[in-house]
N, CA, C and O atoms as a GROMACS GRO file, in nm:
protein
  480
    1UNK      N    1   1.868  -0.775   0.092
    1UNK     CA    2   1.754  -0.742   0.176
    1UNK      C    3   1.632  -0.816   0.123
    1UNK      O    4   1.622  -0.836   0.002
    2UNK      N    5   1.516  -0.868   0.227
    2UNK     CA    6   1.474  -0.951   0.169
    2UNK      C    7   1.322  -0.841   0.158
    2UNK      O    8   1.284  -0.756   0.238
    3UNK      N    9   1.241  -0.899  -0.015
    3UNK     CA   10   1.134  -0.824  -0.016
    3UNK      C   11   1.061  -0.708   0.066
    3UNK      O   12   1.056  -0.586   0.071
    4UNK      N   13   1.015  -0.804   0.115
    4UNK     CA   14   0.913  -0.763   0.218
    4UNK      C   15   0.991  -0.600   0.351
    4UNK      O   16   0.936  -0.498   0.394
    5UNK      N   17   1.129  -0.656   0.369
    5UNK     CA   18   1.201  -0.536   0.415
    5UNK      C   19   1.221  -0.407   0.304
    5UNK      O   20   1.204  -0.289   0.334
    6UNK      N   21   1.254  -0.447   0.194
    6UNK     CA   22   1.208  -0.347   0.104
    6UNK      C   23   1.149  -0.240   0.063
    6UNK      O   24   1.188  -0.124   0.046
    7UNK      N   25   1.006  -0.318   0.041
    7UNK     CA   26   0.897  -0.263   0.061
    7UNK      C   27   0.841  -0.201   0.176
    7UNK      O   28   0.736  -0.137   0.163
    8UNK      N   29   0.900  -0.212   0.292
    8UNK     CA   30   0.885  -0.169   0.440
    8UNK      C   31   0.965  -0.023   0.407
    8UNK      O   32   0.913   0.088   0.414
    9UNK      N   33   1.104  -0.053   0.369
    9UNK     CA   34   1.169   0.034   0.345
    9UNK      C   35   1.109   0.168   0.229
    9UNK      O   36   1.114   0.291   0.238
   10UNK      N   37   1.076   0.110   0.163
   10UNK     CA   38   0.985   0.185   0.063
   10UNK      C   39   0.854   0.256   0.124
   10UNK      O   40   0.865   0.377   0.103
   11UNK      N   41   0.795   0.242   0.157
   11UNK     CA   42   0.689   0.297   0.260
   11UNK      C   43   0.692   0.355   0.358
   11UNK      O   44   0.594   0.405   0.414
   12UNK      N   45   0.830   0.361   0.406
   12UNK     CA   46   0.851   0.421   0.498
   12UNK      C   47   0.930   0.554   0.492
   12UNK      O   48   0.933   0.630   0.588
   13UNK      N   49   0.998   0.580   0.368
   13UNK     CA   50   1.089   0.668   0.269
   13UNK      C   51   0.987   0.768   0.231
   13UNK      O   52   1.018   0.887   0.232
   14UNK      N   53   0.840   0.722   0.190
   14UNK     CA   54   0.738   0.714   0.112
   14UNK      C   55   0.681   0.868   0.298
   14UNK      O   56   0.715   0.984   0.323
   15UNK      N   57   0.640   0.822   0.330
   15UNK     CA   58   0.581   0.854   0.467
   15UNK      C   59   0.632   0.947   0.542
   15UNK      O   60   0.574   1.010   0.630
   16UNK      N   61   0.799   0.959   0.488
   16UNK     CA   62   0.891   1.065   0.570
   16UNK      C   63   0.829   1.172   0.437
   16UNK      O   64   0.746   1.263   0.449
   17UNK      N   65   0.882   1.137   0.343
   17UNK     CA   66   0.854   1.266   0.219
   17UNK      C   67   0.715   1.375   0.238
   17UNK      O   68   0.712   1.498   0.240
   18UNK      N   69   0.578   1.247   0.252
   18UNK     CA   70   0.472   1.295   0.306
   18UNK      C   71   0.492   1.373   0.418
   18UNK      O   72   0.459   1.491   0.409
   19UNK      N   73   0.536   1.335   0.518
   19UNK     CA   74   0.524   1.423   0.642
   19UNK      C   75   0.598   1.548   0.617
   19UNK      O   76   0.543   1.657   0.630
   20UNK      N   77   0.735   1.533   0.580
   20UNK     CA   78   0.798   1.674   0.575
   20UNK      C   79   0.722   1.769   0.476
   20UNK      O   80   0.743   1.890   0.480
   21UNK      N   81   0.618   1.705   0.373
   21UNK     CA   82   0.551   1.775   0.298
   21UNK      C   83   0.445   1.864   0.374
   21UNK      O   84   0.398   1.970   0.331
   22UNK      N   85   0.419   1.810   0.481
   22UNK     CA   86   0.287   1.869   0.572
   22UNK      C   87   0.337   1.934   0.654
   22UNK      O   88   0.267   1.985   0.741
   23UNK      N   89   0.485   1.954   0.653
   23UNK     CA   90   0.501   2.060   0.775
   23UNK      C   91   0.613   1.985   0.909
   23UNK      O   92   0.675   2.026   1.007
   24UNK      N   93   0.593   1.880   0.851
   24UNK     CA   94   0.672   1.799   0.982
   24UNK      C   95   0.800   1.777   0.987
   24UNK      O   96   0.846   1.746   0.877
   25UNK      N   97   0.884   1.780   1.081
   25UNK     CA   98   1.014   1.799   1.098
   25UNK      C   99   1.052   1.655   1.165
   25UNK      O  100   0.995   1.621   1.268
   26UNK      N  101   1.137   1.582   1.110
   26UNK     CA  102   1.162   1.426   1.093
   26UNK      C  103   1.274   1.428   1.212
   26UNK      O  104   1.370   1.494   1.170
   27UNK      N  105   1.295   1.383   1.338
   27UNK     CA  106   1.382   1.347   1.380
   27UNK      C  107   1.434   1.229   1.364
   27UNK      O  108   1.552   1.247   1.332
   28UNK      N  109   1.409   1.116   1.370
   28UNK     CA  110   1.454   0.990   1.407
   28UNK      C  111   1.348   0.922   1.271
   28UNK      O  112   1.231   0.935   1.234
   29UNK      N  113   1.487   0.838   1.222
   29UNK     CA  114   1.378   0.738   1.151
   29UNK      C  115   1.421   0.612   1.166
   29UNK      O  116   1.543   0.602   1.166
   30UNK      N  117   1.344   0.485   1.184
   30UNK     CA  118   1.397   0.353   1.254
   30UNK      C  119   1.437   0.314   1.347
   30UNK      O  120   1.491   0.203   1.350
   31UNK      N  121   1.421   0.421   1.501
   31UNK     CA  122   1.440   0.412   1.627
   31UNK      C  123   1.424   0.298   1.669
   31UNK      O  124   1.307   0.260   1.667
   32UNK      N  125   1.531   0.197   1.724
   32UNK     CA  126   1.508   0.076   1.799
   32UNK      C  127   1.580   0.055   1.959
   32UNK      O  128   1.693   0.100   1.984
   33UNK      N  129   1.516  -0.003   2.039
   33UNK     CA  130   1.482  -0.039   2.162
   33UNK      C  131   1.500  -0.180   2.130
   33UNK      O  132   1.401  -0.233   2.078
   34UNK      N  133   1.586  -0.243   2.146
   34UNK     CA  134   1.584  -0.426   2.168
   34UNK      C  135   1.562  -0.439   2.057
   34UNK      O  136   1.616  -0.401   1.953
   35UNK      N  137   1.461  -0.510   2.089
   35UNK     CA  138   1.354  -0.595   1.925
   35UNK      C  139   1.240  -0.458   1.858
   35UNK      O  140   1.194  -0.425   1.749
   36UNK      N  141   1.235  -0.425   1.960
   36UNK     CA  142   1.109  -0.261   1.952
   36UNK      C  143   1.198  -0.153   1.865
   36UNK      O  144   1.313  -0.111   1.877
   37UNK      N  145   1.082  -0.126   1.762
   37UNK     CA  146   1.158   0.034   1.717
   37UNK      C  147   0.988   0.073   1.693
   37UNK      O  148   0.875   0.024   1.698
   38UNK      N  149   1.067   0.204   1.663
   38UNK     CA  150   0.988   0.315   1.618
   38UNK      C  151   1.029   0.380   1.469
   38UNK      O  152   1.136   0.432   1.440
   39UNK      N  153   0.936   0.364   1.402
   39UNK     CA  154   0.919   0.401   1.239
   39UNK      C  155   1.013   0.535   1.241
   39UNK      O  156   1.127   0.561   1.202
   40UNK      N  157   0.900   0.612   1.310
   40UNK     CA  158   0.938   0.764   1.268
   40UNK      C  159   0.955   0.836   1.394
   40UNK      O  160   0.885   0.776   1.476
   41UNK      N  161   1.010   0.930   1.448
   41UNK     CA  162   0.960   1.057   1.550
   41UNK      C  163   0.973   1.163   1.474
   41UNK      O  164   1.067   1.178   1.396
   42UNK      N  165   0.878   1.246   1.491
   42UNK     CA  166   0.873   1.358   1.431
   42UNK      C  167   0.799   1.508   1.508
   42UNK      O  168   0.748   1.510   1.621
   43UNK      N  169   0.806   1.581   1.448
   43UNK     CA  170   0.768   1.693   1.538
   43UNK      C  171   0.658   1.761   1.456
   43UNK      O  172   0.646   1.730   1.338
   44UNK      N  173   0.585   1.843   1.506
   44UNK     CA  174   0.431   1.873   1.449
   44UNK      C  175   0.378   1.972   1.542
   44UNK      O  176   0.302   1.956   1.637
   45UNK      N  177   0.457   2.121   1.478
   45UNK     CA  178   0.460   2.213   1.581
   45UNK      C  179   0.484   2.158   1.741
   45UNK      O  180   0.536   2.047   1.754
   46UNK      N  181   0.450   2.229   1.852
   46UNK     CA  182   0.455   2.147   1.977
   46UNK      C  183   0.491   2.016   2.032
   46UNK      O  184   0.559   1.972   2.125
   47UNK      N  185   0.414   1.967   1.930
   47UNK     CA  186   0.426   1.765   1.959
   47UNK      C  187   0.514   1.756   1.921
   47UNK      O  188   0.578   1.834   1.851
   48UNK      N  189   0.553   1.593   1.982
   48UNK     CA  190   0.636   1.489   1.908
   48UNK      C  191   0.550   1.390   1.900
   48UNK      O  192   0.493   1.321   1.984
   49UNK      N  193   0.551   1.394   1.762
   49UNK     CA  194   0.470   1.293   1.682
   49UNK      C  195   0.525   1.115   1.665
   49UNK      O  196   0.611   1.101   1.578
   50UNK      N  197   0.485   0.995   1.735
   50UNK     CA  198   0.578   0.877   1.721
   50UNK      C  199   0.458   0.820   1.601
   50UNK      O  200   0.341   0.794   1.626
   51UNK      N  201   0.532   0.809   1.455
   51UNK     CA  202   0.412   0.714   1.366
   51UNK      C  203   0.465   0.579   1.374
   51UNK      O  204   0.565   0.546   1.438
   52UNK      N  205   0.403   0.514   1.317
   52UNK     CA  206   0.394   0.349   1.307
   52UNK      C  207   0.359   0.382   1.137
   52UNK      O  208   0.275   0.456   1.086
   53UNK      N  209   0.465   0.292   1.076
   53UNK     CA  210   0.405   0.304   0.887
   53UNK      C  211   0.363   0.173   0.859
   53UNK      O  212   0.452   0.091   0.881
   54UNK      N  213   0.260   0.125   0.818
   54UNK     CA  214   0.241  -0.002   0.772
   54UNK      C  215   0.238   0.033   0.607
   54UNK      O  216   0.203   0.143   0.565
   55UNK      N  217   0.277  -0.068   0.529
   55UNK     CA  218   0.273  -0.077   0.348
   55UNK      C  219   0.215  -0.201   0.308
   55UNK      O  220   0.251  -0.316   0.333
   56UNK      N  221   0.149  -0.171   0.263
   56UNK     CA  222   0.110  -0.297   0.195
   56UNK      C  223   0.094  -0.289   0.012
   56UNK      O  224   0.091  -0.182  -0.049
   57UNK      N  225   0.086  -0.420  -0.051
   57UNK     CA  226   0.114  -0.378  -0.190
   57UNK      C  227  -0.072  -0.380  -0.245
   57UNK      O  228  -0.109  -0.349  -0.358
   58UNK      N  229  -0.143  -0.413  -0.160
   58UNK     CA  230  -0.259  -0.397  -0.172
   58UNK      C  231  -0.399  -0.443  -0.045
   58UNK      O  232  -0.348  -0.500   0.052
   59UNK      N  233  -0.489  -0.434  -0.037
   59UNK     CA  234  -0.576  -0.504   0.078
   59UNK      C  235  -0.652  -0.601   0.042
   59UNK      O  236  -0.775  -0.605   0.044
   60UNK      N  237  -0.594  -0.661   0.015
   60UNK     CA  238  -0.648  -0.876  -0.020
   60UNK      C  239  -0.661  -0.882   0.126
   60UNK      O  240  -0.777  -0.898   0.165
   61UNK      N  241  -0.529  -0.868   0.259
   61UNK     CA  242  -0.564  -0.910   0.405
   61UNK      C  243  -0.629  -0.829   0.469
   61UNK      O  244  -0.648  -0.867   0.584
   62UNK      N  245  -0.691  -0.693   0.435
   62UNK     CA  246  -0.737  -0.603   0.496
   62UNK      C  247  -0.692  -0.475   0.500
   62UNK      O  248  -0.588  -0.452   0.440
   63UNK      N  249  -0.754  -0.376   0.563
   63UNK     CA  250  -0.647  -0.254   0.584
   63UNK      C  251  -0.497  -0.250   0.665
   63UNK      O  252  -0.510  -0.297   0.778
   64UNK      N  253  -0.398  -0.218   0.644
   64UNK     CA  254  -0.284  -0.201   0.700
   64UNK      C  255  -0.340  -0.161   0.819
   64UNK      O  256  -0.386  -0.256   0.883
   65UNK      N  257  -0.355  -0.034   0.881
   65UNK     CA  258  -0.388  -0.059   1.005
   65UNK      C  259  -0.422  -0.148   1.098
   65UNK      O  260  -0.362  -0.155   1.206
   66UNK      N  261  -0.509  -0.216   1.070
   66UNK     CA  262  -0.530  -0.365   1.151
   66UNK      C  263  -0.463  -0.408   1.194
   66UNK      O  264  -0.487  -0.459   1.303
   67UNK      N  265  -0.278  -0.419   1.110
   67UNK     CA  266  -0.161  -0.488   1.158
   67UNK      C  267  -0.085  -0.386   1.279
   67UNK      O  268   0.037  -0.386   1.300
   68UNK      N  269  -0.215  -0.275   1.373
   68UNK     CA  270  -0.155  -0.245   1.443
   68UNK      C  271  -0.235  -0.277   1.581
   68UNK      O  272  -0.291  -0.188   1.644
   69UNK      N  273  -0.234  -0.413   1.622
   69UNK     CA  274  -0.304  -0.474   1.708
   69UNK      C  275  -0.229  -0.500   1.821
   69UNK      O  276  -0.107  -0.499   1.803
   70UNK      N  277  -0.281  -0.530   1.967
   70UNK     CA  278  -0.260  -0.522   2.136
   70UNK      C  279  -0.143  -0.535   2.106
   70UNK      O  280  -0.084  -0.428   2.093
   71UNK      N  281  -0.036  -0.700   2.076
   71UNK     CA  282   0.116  -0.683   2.080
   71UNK      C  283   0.195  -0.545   1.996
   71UNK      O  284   0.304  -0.495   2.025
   72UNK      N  285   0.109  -0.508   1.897
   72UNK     CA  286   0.233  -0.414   1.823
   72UNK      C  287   0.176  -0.294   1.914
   72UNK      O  288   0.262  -0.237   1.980
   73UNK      N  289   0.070  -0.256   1.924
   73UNK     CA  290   0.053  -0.101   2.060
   73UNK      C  291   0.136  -0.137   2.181
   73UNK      O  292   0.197  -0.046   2.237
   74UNK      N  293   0.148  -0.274   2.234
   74UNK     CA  294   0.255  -0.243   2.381
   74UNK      C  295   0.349  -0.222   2.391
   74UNK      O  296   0.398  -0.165   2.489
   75UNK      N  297   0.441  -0.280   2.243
   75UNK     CA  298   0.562  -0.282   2.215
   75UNK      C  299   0.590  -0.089   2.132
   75UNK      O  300   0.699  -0.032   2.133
   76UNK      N  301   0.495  -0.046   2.089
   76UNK     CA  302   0.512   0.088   2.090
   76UNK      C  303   0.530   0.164   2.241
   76UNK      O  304   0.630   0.217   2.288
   77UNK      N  305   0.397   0.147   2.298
   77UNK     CA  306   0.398   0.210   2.414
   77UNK      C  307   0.546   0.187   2.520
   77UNK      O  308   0.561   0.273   2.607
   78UNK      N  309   0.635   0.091   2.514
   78UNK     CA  310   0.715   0.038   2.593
   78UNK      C  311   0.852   0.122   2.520
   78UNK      O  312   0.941   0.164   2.594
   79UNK      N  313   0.861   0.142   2.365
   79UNK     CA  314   0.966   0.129   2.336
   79UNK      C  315   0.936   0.369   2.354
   79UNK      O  316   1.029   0.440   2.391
   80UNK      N  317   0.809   0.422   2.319
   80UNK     CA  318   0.784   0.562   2.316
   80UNK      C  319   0.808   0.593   2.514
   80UNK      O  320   0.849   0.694   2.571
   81UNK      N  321   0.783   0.518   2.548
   81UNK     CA  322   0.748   0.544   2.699
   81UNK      C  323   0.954   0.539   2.721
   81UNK      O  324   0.999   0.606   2.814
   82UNK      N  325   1.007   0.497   2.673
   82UNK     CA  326   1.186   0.477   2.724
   82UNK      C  327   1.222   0.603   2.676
   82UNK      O  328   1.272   0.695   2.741
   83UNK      N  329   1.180   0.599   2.494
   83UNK     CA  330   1.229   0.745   2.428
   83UNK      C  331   1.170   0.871   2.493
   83UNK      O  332   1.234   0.976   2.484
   84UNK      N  333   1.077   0.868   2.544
   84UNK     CA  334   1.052   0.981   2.622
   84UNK      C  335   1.136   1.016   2.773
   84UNK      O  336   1.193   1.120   2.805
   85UNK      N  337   1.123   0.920   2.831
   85UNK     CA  338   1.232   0.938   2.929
   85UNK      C  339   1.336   0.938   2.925
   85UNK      O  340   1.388   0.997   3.020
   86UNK      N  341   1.447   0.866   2.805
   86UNK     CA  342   1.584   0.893   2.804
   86UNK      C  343   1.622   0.994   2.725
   86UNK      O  344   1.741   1.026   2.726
   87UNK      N  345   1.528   1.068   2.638
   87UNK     CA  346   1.545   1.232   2.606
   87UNK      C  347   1.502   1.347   2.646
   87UNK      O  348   1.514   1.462   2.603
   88UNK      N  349   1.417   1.269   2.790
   88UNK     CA  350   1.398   1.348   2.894
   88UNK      C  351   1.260   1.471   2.866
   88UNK      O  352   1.248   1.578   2.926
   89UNK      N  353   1.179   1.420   2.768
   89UNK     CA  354   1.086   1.508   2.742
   89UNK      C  355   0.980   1.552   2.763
   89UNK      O  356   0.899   1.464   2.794
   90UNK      N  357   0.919   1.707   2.759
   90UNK     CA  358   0.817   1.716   2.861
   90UNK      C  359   0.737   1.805   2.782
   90UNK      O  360   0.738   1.927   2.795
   91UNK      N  361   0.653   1.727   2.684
   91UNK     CA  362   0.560   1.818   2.573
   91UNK      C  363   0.486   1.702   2.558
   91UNK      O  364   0.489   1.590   2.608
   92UNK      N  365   0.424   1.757   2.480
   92UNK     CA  366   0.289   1.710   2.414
   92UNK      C  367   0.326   1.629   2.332
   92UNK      O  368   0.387   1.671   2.234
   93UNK      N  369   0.297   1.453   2.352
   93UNK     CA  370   0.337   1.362   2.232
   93UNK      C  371   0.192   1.288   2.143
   93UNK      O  372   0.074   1.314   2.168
   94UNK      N  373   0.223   1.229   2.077
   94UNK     CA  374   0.119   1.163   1.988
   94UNK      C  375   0.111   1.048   1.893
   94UNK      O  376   0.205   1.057   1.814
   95UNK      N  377   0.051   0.963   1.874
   95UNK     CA  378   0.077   0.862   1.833
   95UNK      C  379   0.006   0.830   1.664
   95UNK      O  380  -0.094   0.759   1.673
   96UNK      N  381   0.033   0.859   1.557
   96UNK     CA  382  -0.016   0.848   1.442
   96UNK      C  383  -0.006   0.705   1.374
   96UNK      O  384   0.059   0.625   1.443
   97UNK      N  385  -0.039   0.672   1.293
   97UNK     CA  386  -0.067   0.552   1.197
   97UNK      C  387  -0.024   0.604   1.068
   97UNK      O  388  -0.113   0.670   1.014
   98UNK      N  389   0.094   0.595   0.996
   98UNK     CA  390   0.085   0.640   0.810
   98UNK      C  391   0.082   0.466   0.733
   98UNK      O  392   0.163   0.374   0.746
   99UNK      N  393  -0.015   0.473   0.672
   99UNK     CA  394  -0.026   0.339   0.605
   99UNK      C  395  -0.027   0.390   0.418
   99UNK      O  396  -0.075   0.487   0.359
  100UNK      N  397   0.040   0.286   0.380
  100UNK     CA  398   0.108   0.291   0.203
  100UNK      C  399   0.008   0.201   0.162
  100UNK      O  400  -0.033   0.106   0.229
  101UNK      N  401  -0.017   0.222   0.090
  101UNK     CA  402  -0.067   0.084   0.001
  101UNK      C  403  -0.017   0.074  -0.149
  101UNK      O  404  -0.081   0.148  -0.224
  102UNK      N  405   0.091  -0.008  -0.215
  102UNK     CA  406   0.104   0.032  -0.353
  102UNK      C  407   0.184  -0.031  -0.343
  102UNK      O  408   0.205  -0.100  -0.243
  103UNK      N  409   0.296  -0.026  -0.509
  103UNK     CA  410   0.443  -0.119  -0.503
  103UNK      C  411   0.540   0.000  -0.555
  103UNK      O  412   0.487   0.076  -0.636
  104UNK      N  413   0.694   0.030  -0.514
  104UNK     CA  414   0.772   0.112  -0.604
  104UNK      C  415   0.687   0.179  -0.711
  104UNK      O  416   0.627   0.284  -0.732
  105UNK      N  417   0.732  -0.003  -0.797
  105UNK     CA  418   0.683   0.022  -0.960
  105UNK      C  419   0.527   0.030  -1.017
  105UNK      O  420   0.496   0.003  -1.133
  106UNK      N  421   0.456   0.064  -0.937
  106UNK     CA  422   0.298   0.054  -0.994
  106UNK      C  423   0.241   0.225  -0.982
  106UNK      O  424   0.299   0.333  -0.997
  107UNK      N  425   0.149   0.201  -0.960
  107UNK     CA  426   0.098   0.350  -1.011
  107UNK      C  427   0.117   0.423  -0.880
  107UNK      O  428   0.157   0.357  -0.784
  108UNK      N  429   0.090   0.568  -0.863
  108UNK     CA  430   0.098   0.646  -0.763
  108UNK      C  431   0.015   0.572  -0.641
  108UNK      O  432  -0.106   0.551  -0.647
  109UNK      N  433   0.125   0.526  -0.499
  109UNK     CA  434   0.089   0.480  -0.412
  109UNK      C  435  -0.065   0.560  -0.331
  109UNK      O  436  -0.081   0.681  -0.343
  110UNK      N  437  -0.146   0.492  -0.268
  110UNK     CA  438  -0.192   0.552  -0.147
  110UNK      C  439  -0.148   0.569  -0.041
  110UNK      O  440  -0.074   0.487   0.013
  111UNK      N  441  -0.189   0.697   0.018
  111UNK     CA  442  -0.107   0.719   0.174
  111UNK      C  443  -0.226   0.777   0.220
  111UNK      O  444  -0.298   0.860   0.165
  112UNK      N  445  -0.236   0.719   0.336
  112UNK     CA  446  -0.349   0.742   0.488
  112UNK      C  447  -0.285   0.790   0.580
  112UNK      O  448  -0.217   0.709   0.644
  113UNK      N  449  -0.280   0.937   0.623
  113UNK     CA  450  -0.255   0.923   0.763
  113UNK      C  451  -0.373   0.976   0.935
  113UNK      O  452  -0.450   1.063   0.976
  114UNK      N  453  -0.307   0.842   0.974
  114UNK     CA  454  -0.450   0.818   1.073
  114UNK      C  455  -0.405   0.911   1.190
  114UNK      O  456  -0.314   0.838   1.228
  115UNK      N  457  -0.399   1.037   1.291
  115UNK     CA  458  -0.345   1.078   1.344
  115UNK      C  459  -0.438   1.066   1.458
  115UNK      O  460  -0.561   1.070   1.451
  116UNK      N  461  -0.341   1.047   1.603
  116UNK     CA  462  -0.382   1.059   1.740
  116UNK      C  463  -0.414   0.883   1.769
  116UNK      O  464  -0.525   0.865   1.820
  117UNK      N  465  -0.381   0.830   1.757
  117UNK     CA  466  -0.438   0.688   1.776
  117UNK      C  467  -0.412   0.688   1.921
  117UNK      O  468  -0.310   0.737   1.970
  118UNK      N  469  -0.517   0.624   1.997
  118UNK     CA  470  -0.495   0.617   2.116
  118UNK      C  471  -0.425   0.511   2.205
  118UNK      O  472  -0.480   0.410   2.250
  119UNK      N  473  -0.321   0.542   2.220
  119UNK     CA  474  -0.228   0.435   2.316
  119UNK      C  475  -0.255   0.396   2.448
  119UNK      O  476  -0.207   0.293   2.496
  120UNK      N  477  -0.318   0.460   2.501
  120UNK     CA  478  -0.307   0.424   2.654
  120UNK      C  479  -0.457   0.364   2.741
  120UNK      O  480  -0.452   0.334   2.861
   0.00000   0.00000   0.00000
């Protein structure tokens, strides 16, 4: 596996732990649609929560979030808009941001989570 999937992988391991720590109940992790996936679905009382995890090993390029710009929101919205209709669901959904910043091996990572980001 190459680095960078890794570390994706790592941050994203990283992000499930967090969430189930807060209460959240993890359905799906790595949901893919074609080329489109989805990080996480998760549940958060009522909602279904769809996050997006960005990791980074530090912000030399900026905040991780940033890397969630017009192409990566349509390709969410396209791939949450199918999962909602082919599991047929009719609640309250939501769209969060969990961003890592750190490596495995370095000191206790940062975790942000940006909740409600607006998709539509």
């Amino acid at each position: 596996m190459a680095a960078h999937n890794e570390m994706g992988k790592w941050g994203e391991d990283l992000a499930a732990a967090y969430l189930r720590h807060k209460g959240y109940v993890i359905v799906e992790r790595d949901w893919k649609l074609g080329h489109r996936d989805i990080d996480i679905v998760a549940l958060d009382e009522d909602a279904v929560v769809f996050v997006e995890v960005k990791t980074r090993r530090n912000r030399i390029f900026g905040e991780p979030e940033g890397a969630v710009d017009y192409r990566k929101l349509n390709n969410l919205r396209q791939a949450v808009n199918y999962y909602v209709k082919s599991k047929h669901l009719n609640c309250e959904i939501r769209f969060d941001v969990l961003t890592v910043i750190g490596t495995p091996d370095g000191d206790e990572p940062e975790i942000r989570h940006i909740k409600d980001i607006l998709m539509y």
